[in-house]
mmCIF file as gemmi writes it, N, C-alpha and C atoms, coordinates in Angstrom:
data_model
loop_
_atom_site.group_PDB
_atom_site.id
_atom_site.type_symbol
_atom_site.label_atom_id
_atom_site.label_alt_id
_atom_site.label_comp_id
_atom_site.label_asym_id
_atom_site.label_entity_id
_atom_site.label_seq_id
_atom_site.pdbx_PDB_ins_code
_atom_site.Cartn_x
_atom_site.Cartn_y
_atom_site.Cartn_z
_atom_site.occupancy
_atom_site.B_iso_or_equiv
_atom_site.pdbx_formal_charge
_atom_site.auth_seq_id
_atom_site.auth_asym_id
_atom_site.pdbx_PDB_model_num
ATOM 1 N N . UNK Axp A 1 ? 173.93 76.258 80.181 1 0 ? 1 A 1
ATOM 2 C CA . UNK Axp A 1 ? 172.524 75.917 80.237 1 0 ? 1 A 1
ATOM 3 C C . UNK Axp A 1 ? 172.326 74.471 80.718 1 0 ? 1 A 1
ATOM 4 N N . UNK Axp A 2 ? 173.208 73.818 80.347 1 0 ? 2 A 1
ATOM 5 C CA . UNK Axp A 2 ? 172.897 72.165 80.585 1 0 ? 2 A 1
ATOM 6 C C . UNK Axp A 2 ? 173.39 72.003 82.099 1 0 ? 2 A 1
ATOM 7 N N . UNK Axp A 3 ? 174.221 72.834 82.637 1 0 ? 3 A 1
ATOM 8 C CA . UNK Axp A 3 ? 174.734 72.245 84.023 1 0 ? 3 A 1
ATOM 9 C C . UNK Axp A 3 ? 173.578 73.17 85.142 1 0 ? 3 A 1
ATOM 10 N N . UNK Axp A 4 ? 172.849 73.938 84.845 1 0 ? 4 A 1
ATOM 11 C CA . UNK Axp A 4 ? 171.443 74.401 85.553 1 0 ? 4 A 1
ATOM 12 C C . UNK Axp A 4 ? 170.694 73.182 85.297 1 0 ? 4 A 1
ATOM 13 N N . UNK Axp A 5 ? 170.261 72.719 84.105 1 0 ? 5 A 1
ATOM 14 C CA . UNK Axp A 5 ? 169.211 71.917 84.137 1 0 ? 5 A 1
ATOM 15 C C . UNK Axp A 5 ? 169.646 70.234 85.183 1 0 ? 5 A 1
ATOM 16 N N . UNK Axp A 6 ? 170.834 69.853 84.836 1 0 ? 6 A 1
ATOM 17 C CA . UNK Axp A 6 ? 171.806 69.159 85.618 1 0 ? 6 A 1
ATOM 18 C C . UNK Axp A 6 ? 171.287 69.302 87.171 1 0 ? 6 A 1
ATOM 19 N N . UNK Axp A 7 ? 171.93 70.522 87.569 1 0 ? 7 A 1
ATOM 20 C CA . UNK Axp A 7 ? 171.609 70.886 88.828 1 0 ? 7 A 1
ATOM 21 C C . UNK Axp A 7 ? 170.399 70.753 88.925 1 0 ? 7 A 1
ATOM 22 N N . UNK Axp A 8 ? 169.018 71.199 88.642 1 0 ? 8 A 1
ATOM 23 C CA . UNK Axp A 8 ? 167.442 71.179 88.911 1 0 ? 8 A 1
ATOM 24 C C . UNK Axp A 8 ? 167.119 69.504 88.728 1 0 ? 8 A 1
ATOM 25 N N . UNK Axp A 9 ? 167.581 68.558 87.919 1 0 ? 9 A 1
ATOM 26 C CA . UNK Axp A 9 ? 167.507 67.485 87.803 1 0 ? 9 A 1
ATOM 27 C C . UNK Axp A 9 ? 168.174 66.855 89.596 1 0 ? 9 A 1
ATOM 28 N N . UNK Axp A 10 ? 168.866 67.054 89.657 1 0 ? 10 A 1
ATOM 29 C CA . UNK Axp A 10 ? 169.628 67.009 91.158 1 0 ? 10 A 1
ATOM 30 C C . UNK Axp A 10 ? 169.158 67.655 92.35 1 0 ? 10 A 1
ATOM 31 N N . UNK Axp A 11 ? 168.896 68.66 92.242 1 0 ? 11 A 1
ATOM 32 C CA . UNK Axp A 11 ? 167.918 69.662 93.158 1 0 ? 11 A 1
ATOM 33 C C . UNK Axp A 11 ? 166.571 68.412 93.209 1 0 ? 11 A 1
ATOM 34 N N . UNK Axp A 12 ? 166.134 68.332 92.424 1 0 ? 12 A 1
ATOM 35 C CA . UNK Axp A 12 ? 164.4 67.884 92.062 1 0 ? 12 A 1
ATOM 36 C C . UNK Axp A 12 ? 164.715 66.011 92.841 1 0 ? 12 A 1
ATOM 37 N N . UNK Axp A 13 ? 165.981 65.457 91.958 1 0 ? 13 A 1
ATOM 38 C CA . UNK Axp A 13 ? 166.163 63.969 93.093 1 0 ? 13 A 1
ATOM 39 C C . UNK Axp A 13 ? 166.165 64.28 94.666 1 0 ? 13 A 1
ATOM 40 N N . UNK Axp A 14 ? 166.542 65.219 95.091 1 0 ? 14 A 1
ATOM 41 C CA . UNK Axp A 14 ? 166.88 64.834 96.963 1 0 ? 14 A 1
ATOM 42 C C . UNK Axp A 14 ? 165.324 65.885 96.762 1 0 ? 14 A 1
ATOM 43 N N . UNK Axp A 15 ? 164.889 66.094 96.068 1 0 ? 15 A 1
ATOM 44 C CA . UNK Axp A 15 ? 163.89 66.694 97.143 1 0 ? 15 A 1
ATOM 45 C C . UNK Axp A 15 ? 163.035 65.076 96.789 1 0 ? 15 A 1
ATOM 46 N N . UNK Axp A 16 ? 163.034 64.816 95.95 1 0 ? 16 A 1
ATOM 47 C CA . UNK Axp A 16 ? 161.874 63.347 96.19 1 0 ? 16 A 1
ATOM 48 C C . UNK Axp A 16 ? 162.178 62.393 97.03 1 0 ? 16 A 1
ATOM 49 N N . UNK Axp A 17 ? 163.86 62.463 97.059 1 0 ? 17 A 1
ATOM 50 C CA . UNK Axp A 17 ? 164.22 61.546 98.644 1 0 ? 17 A 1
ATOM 51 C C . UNK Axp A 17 ? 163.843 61.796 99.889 1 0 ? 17 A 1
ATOM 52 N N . UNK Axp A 18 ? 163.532 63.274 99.776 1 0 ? 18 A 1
ATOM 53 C CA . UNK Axp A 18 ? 162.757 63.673 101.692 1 0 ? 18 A 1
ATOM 54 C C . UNK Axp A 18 ? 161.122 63.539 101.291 1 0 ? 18 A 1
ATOM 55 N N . UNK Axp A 19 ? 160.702 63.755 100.218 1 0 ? 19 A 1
ATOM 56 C CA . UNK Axp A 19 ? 159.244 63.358 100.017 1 0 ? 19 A 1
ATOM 57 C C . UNK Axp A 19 ? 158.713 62.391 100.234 1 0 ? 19 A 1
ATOM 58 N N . UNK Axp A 20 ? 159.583 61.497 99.432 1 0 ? 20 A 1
ATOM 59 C CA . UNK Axp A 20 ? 159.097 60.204 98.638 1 0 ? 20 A 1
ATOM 60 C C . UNK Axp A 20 ? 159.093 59.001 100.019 1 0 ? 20 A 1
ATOM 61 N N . UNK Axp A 21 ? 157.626 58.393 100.069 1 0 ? 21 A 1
ATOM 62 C CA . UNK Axp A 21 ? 157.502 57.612 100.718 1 0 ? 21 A 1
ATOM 63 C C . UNK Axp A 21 ? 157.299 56.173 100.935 1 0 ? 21 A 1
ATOM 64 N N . UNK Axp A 22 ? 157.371 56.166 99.485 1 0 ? 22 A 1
ATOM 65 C CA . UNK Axp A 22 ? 157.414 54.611 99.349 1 0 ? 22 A 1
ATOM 66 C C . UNK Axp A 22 ? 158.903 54.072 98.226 1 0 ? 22 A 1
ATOM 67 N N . UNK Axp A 23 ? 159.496 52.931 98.892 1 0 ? 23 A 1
ATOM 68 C CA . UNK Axp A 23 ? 160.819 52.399 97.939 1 0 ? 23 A 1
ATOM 69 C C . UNK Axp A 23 ? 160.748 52.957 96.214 1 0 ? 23 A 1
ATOM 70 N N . UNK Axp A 24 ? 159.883 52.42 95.614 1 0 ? 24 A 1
ATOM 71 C CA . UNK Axp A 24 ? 160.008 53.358 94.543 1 0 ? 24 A 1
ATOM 72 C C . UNK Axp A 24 ? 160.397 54.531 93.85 1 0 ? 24 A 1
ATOM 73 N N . UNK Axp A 25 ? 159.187 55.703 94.731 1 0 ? 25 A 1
ATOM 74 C CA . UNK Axp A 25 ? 160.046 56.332 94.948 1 0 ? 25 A 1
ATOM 75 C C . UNK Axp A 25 ? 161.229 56.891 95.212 1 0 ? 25 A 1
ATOM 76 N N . UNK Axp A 26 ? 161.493 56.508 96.469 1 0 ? 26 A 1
ATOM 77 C CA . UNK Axp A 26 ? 162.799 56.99 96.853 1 0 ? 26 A 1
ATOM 78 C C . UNK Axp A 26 ? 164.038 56.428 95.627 1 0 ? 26 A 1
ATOM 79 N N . UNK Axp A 27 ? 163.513 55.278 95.283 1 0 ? 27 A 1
ATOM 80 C CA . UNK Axp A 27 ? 164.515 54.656 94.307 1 0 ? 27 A 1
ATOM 81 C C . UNK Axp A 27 ? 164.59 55.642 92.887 1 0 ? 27 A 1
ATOM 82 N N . UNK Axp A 28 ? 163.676 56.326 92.601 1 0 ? 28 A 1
ATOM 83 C CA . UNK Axp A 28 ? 163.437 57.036 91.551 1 0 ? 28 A 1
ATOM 84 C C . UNK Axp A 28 ? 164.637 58.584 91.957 1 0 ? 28 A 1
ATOM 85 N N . UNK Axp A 29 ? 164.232 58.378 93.129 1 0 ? 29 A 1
ATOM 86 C CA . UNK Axp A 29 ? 164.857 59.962 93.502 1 0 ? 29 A 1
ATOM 87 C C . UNK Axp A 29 ? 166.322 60.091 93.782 1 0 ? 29 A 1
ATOM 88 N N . UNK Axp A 30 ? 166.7 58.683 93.621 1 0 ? 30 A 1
ATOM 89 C CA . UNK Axp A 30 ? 168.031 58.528 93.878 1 0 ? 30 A 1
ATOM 90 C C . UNK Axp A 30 ? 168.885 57.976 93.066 1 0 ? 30 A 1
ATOM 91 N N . UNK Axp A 31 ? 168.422 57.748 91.543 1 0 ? 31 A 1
ATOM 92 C CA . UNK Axp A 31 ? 168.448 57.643 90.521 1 0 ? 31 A 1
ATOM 93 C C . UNK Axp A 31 ? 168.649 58.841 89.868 1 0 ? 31 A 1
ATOM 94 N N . UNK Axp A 32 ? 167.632 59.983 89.924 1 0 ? 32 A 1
ATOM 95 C CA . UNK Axp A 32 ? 167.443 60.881 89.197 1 0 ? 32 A 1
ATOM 96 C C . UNK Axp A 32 ? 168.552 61.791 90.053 1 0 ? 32 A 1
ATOM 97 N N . UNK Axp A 33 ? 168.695 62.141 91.157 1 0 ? 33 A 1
ATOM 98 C CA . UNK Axp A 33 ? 169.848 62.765 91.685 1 0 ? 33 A 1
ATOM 99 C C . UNK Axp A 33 ? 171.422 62.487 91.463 1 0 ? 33 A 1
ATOM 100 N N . UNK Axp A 34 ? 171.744 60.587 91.491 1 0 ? 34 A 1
ATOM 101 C CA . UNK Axp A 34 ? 172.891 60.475 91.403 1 0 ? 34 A 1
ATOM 102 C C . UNK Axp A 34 ? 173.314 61.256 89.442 1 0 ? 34 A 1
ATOM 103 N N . UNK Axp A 35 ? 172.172 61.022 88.711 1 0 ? 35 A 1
ATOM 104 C CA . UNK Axp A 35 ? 172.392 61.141 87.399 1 0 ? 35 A 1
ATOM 105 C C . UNK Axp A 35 ? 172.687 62.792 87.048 1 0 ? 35 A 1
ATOM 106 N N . UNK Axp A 36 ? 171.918 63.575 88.309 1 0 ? 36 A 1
ATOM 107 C CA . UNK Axp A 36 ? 172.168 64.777 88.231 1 0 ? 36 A 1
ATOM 108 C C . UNK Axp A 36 ? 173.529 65.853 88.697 1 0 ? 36 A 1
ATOM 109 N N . UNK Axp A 37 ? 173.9 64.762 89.321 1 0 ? 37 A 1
ATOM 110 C CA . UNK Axp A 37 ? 175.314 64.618 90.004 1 0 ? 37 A 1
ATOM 111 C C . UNK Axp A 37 ? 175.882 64.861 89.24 1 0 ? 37 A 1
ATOM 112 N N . UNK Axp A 38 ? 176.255 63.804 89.02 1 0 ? 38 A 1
ATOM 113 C CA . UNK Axp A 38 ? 177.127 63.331 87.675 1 0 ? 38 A 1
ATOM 114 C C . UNK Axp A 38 ? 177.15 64.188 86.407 1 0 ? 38 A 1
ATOM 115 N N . UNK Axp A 39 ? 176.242 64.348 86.214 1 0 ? 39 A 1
ATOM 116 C CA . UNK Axp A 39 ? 175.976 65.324 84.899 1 0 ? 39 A 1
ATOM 117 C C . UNK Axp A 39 ? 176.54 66.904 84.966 1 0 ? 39 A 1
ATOM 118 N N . UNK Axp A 40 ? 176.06 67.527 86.386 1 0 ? 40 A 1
ATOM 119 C CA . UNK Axp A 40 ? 176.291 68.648 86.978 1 0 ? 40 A 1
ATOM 120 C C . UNK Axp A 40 ? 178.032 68.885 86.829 1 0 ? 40 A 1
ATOM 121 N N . UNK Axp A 41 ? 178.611 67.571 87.431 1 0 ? 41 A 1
ATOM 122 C CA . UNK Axp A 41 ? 180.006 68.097 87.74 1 0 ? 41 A 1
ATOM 123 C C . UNK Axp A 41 ? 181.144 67.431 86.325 1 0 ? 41 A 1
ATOM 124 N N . UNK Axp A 42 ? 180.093 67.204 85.314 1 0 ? 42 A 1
ATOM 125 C CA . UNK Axp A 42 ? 180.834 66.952 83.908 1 0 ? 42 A 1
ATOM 126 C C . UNK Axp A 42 ? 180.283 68.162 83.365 1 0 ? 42 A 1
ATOM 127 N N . UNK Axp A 43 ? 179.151 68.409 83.416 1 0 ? 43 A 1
ATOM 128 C CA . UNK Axp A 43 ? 179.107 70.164 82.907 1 0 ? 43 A 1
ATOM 129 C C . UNK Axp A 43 ? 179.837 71.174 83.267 1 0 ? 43 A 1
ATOM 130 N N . UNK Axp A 44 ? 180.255 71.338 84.384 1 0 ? 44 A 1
ATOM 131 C CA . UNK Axp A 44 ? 181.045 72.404 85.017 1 0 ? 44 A 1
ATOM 132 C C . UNK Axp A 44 ? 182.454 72.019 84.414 1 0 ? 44 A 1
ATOM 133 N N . UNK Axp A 45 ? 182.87 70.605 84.364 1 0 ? 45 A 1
ATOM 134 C CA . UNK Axp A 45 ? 184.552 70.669 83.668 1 0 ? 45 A 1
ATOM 135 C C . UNK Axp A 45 ? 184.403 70.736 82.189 1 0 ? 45 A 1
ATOM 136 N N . UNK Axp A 46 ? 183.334 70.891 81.552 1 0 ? 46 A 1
ATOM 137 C CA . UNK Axp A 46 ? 183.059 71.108 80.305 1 0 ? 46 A 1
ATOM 138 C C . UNK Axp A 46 ? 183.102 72.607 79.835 1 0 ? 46 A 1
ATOM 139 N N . UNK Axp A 47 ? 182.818 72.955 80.987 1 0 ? 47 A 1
ATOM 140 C CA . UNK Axp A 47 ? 182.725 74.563 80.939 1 0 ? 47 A 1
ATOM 141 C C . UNK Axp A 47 ? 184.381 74.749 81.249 1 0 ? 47 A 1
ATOM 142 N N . UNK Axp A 48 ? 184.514 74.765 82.248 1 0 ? 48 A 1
ATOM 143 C CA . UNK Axp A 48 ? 186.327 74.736 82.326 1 0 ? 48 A 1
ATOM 144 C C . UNK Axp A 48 ? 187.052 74.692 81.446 1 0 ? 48 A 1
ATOM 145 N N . UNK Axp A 49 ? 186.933 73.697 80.828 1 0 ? 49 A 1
ATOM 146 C CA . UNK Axp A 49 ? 187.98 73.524 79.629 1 0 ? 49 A 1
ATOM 147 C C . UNK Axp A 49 ? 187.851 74.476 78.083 1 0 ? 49 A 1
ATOM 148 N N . UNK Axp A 50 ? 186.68 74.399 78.205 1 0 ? 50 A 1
ATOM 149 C CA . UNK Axp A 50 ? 185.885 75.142 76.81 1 0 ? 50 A 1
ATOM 150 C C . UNK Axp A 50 ? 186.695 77.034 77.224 1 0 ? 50 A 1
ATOM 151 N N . UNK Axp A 51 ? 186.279 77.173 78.392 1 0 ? 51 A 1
ATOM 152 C CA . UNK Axp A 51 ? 186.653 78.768 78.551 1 0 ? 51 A 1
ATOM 153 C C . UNK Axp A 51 ? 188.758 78.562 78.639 1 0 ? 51 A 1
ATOM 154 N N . UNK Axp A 52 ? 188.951 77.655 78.563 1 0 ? 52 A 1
ATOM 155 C CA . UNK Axp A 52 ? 190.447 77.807 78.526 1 0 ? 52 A 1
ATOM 156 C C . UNK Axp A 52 ? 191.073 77.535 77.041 1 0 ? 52 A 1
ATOM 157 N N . UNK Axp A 53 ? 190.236 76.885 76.518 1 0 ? 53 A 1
ATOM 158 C CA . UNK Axp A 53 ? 190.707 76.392 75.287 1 0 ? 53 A 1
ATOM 159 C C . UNK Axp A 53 ? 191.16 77.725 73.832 1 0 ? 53 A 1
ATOM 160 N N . UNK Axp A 54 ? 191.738 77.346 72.984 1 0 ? 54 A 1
ATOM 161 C CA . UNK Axp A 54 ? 192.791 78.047 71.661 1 0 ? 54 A 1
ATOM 162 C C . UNK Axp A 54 ? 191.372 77.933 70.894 1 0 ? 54 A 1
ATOM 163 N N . UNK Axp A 55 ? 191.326 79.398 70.478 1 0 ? 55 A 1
ATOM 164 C CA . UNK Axp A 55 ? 190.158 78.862 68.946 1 0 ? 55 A 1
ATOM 165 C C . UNK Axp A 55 ? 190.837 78.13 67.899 1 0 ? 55 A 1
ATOM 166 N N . UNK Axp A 56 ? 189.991 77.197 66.95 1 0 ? 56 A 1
ATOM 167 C CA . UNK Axp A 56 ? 190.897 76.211 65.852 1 0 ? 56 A 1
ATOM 168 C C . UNK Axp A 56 ? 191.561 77.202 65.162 1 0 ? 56 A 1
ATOM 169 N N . UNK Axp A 57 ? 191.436 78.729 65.144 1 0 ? 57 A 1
ATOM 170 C CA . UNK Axp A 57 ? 191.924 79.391 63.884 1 0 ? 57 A 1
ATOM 171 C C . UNK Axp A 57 ? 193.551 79.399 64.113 1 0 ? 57 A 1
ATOM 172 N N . UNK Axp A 58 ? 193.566 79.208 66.003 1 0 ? 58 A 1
ATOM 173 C CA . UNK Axp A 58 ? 195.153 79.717 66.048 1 0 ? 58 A 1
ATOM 174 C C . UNK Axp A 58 ? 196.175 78.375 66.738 1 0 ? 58 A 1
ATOM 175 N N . UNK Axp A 59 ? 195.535 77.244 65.958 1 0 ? 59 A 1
ATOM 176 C CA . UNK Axp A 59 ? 196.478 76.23 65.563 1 0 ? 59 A 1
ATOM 177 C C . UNK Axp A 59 ? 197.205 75.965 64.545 1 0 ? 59 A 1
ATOM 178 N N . UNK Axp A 60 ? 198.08 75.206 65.023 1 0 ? 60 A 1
ATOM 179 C CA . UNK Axp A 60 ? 199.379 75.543 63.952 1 0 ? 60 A 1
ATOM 180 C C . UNK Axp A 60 ? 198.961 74.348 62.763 1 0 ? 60 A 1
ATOM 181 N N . UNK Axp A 61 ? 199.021 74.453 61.356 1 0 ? 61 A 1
ATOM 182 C CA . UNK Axp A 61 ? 198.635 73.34 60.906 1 0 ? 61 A 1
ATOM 183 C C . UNK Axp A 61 ? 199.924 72.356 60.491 1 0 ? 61 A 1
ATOM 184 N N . UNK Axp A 62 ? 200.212 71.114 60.056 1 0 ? 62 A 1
ATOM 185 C CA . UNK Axp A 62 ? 201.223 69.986 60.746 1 0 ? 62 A 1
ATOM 186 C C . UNK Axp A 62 ? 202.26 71.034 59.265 1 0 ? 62 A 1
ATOM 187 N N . UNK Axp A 63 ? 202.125 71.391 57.868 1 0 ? 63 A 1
ATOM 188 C CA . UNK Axp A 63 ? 202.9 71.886 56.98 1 0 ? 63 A 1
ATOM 189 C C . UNK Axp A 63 ? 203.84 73.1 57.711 1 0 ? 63 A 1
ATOM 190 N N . UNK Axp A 64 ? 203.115 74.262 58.639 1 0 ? 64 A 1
ATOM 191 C CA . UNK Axp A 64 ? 203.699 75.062 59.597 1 0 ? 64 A 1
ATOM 192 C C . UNK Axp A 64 ? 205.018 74.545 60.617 1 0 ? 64 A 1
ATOM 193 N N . UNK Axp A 65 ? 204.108 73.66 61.127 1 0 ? 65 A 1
ATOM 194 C CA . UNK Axp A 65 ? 204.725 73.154 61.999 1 0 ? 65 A 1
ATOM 195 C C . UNK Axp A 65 ? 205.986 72.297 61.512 1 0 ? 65 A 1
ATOM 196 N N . UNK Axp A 66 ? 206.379 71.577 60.377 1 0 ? 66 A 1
ATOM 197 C CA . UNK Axp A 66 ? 207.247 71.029 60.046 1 0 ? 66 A 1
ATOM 198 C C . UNK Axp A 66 ? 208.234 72.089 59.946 1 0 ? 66 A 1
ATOM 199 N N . UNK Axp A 67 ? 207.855 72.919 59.049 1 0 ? 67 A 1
ATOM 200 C CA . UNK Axp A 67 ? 208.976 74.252 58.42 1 0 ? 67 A 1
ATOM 201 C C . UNK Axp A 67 ? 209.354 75.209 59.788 1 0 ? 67 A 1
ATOM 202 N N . UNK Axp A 68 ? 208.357 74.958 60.982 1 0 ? 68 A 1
ATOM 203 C CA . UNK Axp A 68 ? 208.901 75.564 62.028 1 0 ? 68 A 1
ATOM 204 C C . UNK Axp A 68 ? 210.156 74.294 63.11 1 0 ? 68 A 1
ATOM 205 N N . UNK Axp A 69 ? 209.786 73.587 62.601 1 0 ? 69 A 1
ATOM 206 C CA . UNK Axp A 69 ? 211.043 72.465 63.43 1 0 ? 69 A 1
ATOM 207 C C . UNK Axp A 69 ? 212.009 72.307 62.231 1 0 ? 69 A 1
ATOM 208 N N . UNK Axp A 70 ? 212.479 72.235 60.991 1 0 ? 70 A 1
ATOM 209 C CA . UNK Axp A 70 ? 212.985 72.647 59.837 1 0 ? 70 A 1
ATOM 210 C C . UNK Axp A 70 ? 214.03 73.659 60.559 1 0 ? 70 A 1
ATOM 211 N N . UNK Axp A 71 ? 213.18 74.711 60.948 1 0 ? 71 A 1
ATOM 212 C CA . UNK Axp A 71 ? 214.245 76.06 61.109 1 0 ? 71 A 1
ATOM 213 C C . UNK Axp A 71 ? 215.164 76.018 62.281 1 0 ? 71 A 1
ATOM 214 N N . UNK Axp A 72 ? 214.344 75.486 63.469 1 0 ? 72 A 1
ATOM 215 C CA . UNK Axp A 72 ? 214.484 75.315 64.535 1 0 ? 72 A 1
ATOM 216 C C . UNK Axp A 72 ? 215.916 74.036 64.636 1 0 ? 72 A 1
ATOM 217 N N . UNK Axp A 73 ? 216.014 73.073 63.992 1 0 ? 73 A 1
ATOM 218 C CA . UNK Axp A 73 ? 217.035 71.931 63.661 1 0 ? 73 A 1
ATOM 219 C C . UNK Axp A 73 ? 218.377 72.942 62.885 1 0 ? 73 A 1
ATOM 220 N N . UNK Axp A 74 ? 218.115 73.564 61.824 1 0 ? 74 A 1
ATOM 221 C CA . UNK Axp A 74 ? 218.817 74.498 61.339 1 0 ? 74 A 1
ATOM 222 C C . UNK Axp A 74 ? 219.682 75.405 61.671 1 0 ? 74 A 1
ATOM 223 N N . UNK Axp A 75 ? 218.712 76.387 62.819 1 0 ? 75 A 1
ATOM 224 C CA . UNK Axp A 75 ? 219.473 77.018 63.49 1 0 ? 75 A 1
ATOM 225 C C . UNK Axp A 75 ? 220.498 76.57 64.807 1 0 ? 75 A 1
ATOM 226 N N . UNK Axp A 76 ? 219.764 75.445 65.244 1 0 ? 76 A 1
ATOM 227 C CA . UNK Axp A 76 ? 220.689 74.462 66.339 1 0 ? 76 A 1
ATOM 228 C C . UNK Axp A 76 ? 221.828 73.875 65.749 1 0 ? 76 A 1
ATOM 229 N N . UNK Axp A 77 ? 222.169 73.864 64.648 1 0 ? 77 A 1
ATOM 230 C CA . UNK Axp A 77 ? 223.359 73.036 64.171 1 0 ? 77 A 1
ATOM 231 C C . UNK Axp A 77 ? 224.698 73.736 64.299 1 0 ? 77 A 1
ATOM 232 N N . UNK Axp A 78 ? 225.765 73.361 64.848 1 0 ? 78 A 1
ATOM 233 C CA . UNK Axp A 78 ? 227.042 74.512 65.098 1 0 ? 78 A 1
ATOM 234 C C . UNK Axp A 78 ? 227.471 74.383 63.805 1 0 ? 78 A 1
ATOM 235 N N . UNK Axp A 79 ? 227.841 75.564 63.985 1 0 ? 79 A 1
ATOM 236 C CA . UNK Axp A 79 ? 228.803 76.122 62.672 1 0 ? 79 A 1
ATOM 237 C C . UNK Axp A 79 ? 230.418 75.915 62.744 1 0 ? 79 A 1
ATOM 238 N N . UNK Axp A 80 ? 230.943 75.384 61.799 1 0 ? 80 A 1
ATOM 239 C CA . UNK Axp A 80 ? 232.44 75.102 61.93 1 0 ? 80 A 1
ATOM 240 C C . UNK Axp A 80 ? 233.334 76.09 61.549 1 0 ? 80 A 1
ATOM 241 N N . UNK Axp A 81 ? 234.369 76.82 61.953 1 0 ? 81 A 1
ATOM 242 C CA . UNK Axp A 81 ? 234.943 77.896 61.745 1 0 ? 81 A 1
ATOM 243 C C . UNK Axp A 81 ? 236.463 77.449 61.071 1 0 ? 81 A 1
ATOM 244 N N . UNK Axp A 82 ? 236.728 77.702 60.091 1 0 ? 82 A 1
ATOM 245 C CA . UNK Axp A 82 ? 238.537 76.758 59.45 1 0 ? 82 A 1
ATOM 246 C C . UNK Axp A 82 ? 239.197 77.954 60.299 1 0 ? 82 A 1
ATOM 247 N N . UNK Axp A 83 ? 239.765 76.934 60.765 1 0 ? 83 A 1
ATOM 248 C CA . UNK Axp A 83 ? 241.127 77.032 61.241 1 0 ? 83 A 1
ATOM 249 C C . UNK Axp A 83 ? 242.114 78.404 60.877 1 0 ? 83 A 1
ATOM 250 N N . UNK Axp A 84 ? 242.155 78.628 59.471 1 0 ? 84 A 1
ATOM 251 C CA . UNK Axp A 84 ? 242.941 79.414 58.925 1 0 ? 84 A 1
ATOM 252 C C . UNK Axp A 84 ? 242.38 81.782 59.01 1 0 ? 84 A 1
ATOM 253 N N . UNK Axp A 85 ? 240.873 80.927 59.083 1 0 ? 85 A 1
ATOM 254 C CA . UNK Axp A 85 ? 240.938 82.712 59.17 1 0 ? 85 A 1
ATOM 255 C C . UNK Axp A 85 ? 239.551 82.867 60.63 1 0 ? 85 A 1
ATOM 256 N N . UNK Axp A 86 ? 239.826 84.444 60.685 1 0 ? 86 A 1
ATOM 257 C CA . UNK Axp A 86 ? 238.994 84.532 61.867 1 0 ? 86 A 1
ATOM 258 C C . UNK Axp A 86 ? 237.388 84.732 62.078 1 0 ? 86 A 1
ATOM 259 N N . UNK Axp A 87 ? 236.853 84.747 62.748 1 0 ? 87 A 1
ATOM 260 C CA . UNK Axp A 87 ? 235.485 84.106 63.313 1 0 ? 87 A 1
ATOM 261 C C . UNK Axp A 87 ? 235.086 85.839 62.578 1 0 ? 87 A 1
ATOM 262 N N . UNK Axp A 88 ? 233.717 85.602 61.929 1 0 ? 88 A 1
ATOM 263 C CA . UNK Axp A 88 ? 233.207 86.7 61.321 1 0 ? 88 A 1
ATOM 264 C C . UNK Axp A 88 ? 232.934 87.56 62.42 1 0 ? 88 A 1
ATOM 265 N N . UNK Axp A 89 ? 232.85 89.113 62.647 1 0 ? 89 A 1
ATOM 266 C CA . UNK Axp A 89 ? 232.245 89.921 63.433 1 0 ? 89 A 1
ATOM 267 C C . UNK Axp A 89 ? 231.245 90.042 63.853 1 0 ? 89 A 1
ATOM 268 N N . UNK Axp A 90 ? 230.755 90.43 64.801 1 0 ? 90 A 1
ATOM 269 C CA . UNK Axp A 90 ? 228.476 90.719 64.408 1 0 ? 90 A 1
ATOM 270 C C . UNK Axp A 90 ? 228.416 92.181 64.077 1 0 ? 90 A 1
């Protein structure tokens, strides 16, 4: 909704720049366009990111996440085999 109104804010500046006939104007219209600019193409990466983004439910919280690097350190550690008898089967 905000990057339409963005855009019509932007739409509405260049049309007062081909209207507008006195400095004021035009200064108004080129004001109100650059702002619509700007606004337009931070709405659209706002939208971008929002449609790519993880809902909060399926973040990991930091207690998870410890006990998952916990396991992860755990299972990376080699195992030492004595010398004397042989390597268990799978």
């Amino acid at each position: 909704m905000v990057r339409w109104l963005m855009f019509g804010l932007l739409a509405l500046g260049v049309a007062i720049v081909f209207v507008g006939n006195t400095p004021g104007l035009l200064a108004i219209g080129f004001v109100a366009g650059f702002v619509g600019l700007i606004g337009f193409v931070f709405a659209l990466a706002a939208e971008r990111v929002s449609a790519t983004a993880r809902p909060e439910s399926m973040m990991v919280s930091p207690e998870e996440l410890a006990l998952l690097k916990k396991r992860q350190s755990a299972a990376s550690t080699p195992r030492t085999v004595d010398a004397g008898r042989a390597p268990p089967e799978p």
